[in-house]
N, CA, C and O atoms as CSV, one atom per row, in Angstrom:
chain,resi,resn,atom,element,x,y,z
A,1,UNK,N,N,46.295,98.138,-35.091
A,1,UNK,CA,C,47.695,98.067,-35.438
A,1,UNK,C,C,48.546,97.534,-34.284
A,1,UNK,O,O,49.305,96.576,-34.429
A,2,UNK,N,N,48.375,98.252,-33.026
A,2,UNK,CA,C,49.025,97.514,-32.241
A,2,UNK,C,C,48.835,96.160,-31.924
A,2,UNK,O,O,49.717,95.595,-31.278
A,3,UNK,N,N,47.764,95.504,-32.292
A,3,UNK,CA,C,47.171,94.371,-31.651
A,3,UNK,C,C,48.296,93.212,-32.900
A,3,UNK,O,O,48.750,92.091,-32.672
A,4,UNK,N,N,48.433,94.108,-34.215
A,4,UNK,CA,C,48.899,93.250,-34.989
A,4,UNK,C,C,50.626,92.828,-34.739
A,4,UNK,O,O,51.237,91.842,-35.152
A,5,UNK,N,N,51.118,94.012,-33.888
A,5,UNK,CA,C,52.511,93.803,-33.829
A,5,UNK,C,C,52.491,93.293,-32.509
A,5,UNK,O,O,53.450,92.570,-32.241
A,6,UNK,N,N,51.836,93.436,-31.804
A,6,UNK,CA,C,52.049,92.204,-30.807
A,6,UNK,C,C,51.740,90.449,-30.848
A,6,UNK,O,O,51.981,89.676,-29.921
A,7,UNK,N,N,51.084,90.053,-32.330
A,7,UNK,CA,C,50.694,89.124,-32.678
A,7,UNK,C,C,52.120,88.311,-33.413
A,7,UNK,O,O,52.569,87.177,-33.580
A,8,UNK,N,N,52.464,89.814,-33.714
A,8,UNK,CA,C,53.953,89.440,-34.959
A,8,UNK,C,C,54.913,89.346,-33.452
A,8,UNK,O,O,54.857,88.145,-33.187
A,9,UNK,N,N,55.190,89.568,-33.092
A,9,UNK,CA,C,56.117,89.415,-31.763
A,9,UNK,C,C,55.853,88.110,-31.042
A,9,UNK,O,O,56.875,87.568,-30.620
A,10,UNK,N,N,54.629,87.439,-30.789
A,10,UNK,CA,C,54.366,86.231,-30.184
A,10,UNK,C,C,54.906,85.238,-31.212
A,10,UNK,O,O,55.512,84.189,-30.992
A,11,UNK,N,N,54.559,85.789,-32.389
A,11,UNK,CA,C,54.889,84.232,-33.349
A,11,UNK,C,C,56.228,84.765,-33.564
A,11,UNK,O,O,56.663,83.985,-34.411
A,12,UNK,N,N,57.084,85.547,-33.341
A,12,UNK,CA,C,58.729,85.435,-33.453
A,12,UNK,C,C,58.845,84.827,-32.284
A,12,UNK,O,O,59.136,83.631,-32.261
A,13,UNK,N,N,58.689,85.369,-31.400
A,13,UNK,CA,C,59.001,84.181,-30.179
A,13,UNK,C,C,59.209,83.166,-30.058
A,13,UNK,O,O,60.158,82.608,-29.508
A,14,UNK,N,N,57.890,82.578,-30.821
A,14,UNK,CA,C,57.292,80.722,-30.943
A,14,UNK,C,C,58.432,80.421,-31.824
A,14,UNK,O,O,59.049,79.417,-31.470
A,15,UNK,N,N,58.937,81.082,-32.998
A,15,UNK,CA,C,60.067,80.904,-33.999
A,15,UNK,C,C,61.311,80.150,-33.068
A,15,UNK,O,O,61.836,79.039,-33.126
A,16,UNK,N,N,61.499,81.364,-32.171
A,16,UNK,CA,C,62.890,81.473,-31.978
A,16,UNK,C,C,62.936,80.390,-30.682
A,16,UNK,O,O,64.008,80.009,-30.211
A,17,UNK,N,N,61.785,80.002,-30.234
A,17,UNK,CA,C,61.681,79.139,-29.012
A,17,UNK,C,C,61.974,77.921,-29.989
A,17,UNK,O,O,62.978,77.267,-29.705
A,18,UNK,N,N,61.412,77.616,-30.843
A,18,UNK,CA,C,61.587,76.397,-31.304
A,18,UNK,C,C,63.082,76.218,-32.125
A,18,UNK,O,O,63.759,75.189,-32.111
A,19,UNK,N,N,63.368,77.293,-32.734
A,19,UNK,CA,C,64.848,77.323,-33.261
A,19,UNK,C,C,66.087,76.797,-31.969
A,19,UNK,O,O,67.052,76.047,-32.113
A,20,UNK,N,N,65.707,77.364,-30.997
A,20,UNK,CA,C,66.386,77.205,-29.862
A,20,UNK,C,C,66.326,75.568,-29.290
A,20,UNK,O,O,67.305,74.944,-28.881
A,21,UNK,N,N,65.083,75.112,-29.364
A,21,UNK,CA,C,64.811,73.924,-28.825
A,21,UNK,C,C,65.632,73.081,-29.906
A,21,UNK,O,O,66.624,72.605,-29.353
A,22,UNK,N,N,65.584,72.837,-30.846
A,22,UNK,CA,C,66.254,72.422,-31.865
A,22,UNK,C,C,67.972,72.345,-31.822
A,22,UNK,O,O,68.651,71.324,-31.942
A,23,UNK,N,N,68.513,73.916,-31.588
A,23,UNK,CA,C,69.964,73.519,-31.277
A,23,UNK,C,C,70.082,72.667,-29.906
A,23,UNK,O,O,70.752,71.662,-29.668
A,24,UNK,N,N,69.289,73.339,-29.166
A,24,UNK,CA,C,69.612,72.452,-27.804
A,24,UNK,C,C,69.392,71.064,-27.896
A,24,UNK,O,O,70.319,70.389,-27.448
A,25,UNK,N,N,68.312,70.371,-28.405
A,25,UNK,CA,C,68.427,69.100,-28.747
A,25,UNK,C,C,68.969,68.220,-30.040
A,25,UNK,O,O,68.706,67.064,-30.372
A,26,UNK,N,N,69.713,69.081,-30.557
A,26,UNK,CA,C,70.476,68.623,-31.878
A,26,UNK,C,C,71.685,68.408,-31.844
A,26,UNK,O,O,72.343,67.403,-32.114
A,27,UNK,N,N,72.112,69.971,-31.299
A,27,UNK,CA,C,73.780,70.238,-31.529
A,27,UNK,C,C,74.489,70.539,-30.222
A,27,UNK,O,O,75.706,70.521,-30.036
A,28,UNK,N,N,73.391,70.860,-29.218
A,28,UNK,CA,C,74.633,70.450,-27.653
A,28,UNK,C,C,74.390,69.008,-27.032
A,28,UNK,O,O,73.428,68.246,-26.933
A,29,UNK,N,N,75.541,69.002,-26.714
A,29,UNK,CA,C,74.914,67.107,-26.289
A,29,UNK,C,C,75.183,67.758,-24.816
A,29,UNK,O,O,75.316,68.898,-24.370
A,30,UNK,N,N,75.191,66.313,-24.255
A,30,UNK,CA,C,74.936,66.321,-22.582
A,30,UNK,C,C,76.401,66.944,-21.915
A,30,UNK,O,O,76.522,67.692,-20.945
A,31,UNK,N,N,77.022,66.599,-22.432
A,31,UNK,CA,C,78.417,66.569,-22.024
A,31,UNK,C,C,78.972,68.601,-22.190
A,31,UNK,O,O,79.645,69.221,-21.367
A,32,UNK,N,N,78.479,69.052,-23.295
A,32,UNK,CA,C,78.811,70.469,-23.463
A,32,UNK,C,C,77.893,70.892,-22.393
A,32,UNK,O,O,78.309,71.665,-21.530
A,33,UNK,N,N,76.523,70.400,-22.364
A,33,UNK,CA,C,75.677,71.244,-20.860
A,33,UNK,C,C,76.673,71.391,-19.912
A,33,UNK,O,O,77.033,72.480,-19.465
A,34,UNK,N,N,77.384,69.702,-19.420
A,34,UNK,CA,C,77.475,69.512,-18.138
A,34,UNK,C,C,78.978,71.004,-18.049
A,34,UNK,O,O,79.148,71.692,-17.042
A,35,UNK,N,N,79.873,71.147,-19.428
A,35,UNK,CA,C,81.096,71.745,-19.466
A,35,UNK,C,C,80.188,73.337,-19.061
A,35,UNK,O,O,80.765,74.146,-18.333
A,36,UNK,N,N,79.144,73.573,-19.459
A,36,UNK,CA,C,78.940,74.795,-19.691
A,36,UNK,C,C,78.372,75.238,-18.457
A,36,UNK,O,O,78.420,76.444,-18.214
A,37,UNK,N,N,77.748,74.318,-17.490
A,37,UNK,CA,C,77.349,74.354,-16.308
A,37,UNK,C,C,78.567,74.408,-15.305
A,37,UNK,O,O,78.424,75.309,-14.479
A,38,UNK,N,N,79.624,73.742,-15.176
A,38,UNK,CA,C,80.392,73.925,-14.543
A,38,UNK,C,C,81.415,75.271,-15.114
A,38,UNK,O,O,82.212,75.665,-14.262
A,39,UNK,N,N,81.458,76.021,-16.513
A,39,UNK,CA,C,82.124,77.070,-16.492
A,39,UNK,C,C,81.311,78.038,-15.967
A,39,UNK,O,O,81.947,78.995,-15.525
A,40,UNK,N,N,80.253,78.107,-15.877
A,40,UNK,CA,C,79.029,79.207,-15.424
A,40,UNK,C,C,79.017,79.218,-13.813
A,40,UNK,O,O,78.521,80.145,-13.172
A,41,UNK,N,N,79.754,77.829,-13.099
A,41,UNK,CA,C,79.090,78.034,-11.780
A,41,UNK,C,C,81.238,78.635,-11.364
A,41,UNK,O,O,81.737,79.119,-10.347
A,42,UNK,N,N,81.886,78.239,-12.781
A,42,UNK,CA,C,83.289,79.067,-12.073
A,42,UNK,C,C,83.128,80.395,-12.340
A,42,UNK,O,O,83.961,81.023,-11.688
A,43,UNK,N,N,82.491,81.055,-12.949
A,43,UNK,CA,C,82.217,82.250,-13.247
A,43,UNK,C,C,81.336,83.251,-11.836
A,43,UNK,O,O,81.512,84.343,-11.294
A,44,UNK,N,N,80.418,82.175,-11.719
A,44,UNK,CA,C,79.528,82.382,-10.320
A,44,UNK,C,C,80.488,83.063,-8.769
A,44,UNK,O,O,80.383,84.078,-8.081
A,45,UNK,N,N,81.627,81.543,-8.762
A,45,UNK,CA,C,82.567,81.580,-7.461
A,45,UNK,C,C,83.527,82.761,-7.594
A,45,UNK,O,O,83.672,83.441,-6.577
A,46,UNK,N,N,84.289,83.155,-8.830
A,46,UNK,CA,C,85.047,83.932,-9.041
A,46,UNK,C,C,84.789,85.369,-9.301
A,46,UNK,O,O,85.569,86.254,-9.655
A,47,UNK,N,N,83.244,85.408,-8.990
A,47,UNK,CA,C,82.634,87.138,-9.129
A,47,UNK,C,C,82.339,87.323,-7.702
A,47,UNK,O,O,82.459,88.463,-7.252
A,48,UNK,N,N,81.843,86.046,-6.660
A,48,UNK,CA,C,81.829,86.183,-5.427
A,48,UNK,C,C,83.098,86.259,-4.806
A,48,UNK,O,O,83.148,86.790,-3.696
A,49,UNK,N,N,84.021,85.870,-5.269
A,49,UNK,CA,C,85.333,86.140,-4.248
A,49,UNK,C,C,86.021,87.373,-4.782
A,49,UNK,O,O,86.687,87.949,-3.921
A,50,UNK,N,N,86.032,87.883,-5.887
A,50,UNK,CA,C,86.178,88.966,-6.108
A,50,UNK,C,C,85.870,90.140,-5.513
A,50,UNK,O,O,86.564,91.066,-5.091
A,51,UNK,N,N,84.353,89.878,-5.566
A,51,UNK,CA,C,83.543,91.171,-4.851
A,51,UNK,C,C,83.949,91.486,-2.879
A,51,UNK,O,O,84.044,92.371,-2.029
A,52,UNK,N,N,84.058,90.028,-3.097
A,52,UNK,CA,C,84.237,89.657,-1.005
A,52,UNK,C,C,85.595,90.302,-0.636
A,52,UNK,O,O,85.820,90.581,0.542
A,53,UNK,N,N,86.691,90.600,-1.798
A,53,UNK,CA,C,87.882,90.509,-1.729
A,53,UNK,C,C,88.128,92.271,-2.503
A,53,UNK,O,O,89.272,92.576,-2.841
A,54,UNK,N,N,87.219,93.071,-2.663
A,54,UNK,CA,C,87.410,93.992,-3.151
A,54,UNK,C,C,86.946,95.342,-2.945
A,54,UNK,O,O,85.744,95.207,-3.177
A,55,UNK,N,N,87.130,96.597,-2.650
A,55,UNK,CA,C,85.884,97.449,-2.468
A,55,UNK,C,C,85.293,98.163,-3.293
A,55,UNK,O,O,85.487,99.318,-3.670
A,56,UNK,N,N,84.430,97.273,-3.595
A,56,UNK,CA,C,83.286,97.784,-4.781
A,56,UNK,C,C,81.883,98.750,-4.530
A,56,UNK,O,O,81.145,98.410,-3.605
A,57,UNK,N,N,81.614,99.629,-5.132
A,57,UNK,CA,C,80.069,100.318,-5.116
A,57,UNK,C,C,79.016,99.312,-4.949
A,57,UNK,O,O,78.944,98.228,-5.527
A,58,UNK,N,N,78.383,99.699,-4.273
A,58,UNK,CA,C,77.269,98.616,-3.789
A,58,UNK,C,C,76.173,98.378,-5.655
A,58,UNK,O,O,75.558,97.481,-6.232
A,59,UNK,N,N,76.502,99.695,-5.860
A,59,UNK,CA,C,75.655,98.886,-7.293
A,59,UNK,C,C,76.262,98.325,-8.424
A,59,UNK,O,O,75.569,98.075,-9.410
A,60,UNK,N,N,78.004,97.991,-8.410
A,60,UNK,CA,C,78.064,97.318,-9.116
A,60,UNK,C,C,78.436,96.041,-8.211
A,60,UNK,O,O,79.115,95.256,-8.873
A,61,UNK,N,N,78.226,95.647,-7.056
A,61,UNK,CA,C,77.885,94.682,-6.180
A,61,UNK,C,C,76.060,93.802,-6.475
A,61,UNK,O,O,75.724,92.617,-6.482
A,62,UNK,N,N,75.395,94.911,-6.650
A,62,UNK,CA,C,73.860,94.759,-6.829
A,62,UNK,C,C,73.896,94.293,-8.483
A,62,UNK,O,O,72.999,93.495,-8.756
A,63,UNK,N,N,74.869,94.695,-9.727
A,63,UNK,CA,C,74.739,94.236,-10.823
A,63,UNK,C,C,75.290,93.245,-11.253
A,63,UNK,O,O,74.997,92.870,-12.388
A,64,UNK,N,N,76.257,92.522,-10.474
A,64,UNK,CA,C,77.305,91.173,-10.143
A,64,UNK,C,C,76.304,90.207,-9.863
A,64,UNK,O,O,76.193,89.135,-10.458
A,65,UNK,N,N,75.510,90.650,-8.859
A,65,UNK,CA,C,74.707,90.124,-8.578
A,65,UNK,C,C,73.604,89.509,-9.383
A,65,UNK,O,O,73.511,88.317,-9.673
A,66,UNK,N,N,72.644,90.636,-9.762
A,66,UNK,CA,C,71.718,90.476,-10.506
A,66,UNK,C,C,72.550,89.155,-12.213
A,66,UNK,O,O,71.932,88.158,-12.586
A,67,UNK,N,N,73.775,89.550,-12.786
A,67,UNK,CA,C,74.126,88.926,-13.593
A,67,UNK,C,C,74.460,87.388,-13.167
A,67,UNK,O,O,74.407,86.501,-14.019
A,68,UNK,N,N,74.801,87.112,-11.836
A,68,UNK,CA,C,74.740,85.404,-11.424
A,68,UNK,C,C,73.359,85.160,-11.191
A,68,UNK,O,O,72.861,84.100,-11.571
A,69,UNK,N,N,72.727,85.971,-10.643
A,69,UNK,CA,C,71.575,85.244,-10.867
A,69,UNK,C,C,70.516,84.986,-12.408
A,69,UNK,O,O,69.624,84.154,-12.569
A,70,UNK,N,N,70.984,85.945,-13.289
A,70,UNK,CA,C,70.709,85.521,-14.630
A,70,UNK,C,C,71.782,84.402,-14.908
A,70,UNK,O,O,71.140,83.375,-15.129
A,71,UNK,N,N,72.908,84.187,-14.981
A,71,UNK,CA,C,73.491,82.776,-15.493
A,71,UNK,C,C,72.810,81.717,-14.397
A,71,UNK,O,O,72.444,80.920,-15.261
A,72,UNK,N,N,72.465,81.243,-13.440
A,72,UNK,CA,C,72.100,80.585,-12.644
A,72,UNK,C,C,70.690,80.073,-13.597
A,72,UNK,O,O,70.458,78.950,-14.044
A,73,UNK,N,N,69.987,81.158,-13.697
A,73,UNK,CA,C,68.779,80.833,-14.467
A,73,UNK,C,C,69.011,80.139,-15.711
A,73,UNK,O,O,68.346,79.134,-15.962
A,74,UNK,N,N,69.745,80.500,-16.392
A,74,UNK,CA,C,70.538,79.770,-17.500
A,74,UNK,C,C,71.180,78.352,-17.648
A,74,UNK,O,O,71.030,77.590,-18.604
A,75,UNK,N,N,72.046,78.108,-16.339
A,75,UNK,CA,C,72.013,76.738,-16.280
A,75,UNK,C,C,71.025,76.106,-15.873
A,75,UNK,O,O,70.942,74.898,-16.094
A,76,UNK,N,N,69.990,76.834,-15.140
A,76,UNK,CA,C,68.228,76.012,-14.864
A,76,UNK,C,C,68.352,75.603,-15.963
A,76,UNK,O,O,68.910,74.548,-16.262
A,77,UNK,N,N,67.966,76.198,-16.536
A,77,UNK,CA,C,67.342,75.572,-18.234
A,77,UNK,C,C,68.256,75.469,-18.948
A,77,UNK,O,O,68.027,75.923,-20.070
A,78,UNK,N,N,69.256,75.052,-18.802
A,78,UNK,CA,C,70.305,74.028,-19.362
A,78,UNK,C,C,69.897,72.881,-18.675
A,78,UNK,O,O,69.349,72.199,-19.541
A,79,UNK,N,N,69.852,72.278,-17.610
A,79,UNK,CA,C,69.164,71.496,-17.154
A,79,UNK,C,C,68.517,70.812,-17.514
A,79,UNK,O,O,68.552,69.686,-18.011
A,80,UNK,N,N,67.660,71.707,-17.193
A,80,UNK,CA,C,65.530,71.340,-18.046
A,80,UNK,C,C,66.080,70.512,-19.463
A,80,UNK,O,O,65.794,69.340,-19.709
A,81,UNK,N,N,66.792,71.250,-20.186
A,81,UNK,CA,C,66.463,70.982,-21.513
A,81,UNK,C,C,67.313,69.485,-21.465
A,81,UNK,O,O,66.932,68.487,-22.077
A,82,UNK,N,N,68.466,69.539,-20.660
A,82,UNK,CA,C,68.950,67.612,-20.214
A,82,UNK,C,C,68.007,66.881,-19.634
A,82,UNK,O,O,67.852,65.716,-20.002
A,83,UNK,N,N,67.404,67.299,-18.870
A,83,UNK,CA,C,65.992,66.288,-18.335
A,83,UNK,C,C,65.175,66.045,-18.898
A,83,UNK,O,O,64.516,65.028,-18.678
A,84,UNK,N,N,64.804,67.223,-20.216
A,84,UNK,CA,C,63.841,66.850,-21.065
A,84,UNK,C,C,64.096,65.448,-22.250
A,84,UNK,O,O,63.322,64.734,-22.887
A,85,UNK,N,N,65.521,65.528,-22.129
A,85,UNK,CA,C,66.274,64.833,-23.325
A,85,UNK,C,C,66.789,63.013,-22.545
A,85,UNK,O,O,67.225,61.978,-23.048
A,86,UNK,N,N,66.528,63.324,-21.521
A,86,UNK,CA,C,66.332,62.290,-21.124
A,86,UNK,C,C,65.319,61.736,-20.843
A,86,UNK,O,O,65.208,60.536,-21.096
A,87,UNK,N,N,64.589,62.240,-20.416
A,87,UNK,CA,C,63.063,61.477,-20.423
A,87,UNK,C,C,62.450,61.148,-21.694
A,87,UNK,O,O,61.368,60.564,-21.749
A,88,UNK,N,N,63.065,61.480,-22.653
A,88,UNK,CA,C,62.527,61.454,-24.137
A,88,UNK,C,C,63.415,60.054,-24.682
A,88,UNK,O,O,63.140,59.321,-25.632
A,89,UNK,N,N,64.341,59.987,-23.913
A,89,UNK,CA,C,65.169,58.845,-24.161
A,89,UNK,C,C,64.439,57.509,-23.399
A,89,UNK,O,O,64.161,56.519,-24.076
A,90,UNK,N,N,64.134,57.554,-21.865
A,90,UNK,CA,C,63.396,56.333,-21.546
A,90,UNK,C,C,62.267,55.895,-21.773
A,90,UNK,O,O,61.235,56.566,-21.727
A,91,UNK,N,N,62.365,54.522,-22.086
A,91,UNK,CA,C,61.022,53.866,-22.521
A,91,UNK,C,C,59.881,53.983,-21.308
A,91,UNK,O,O,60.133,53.886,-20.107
A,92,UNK,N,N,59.166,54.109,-21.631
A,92,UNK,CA,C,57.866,54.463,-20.673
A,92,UNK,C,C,57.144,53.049,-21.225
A,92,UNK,O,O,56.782,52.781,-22.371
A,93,UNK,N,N,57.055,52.128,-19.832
A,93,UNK,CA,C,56.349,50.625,-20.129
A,93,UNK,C,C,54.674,50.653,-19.832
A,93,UNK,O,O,54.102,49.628,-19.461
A,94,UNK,N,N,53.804,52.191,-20.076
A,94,UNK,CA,C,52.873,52.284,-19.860
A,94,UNK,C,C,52.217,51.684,-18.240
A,94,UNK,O,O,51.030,51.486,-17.982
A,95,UNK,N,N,53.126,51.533,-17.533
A,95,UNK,CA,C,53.014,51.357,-15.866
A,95,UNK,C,C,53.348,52.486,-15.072
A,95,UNK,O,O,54.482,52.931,-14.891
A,96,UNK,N,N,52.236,52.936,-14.593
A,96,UNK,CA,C,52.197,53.855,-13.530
A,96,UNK,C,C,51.823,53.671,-11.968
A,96,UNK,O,O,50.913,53.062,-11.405
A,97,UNK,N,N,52.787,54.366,-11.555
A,97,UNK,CA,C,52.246,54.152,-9.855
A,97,UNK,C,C,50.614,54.506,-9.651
A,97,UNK,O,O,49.997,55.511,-10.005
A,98,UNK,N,N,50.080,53.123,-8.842
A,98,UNK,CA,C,48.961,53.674,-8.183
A,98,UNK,C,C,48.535,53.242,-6.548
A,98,UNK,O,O,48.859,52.264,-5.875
A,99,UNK,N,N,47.620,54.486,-6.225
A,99,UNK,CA,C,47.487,53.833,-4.930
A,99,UNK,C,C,46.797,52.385,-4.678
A,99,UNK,O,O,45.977,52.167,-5.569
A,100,UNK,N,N,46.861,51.570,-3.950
A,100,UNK,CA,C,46.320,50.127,-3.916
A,100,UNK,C,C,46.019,50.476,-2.141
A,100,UNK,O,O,46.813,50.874,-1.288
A,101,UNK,N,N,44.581,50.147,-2.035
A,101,UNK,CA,C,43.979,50.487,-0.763
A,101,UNK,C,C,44.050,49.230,0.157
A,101,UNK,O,O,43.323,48.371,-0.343
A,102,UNK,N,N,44.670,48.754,1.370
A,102,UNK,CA,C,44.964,47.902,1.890
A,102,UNK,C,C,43.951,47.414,3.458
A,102,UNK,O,O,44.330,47.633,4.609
A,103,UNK,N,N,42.717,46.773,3.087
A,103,UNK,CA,C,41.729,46.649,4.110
A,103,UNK,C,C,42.481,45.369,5.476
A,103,UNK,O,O,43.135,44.330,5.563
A,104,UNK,N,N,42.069,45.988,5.968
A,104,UNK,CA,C,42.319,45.203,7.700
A,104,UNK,C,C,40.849,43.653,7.702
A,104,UNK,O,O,39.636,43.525,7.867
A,105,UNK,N,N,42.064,42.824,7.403
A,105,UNK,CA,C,40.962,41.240,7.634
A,105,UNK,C,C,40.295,41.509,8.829
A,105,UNK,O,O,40.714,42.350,9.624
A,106,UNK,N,N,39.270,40.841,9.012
A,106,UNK,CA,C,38.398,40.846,10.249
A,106,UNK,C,C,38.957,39.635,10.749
A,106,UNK,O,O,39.425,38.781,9.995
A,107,UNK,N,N,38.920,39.494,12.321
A,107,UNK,CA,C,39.725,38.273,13.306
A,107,UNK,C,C,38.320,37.377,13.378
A,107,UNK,O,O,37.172,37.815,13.466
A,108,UNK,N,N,38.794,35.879,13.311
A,108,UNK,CA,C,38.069,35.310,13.466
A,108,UNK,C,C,37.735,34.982,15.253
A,108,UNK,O,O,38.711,35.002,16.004
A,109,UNK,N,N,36.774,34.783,15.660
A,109,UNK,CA,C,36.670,34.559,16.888
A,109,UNK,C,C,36.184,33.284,16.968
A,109,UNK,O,O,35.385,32.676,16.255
A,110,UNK,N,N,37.103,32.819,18.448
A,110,UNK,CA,C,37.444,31.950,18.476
A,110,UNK,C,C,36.176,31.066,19.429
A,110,UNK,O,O,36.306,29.865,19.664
């Protein structure tokens, strides 16, 4: 039984990962990332000057905390999911870098 509800929990996951991938590449374009990235990093500055500017309990200093670094993670992968959407956009001309090994001519003597 347990083995079965942890089976049902992986495939909600896979659901909701792909539901997700879907709005993100459907219905936010680049431009709402870039708005949503820059309201997240004013959100970021304005909990740090707050805190710098206030005398707060160190644990709701430690939970200020912990919450920018969850939005931080958030615009990561706001990111990701623009980089993904761009690379999906450029044509790939099936040319890849490779190394090319460059031998030293032998001198003719004279």
């Amino acid at each position: 039984m347990p083995r079965e509800k942890v089976e049902k929990g992986v495939e909600a996951a896979k659901r909701l990962e792909r539901h997700l991938e879907s709005i993100a590449t459907n219905v936010v374009t680049k431009d709402t990332m870039t708005h949503i990235i820059n309201a997240g990093m004013e959100i970021v500055q304005g909990a740090n000057t707050t805190i710098k500017n206030m005398r707060v309990p160190q644990e709701t200093k430690d939970r200020v905390h912990k919450a920018e670094r969850e939005l931080l993670l958030a615009i990561r992968s706001a990111i990701d999911v623009v980089v993904a959407e761009i690379d999906k956009e450029t044509t790939h001309t099936g040319t890849e870098l490779r190394k090319i090994e460059i031998k030293k001519a032998k001198r003719k003597s004279r």
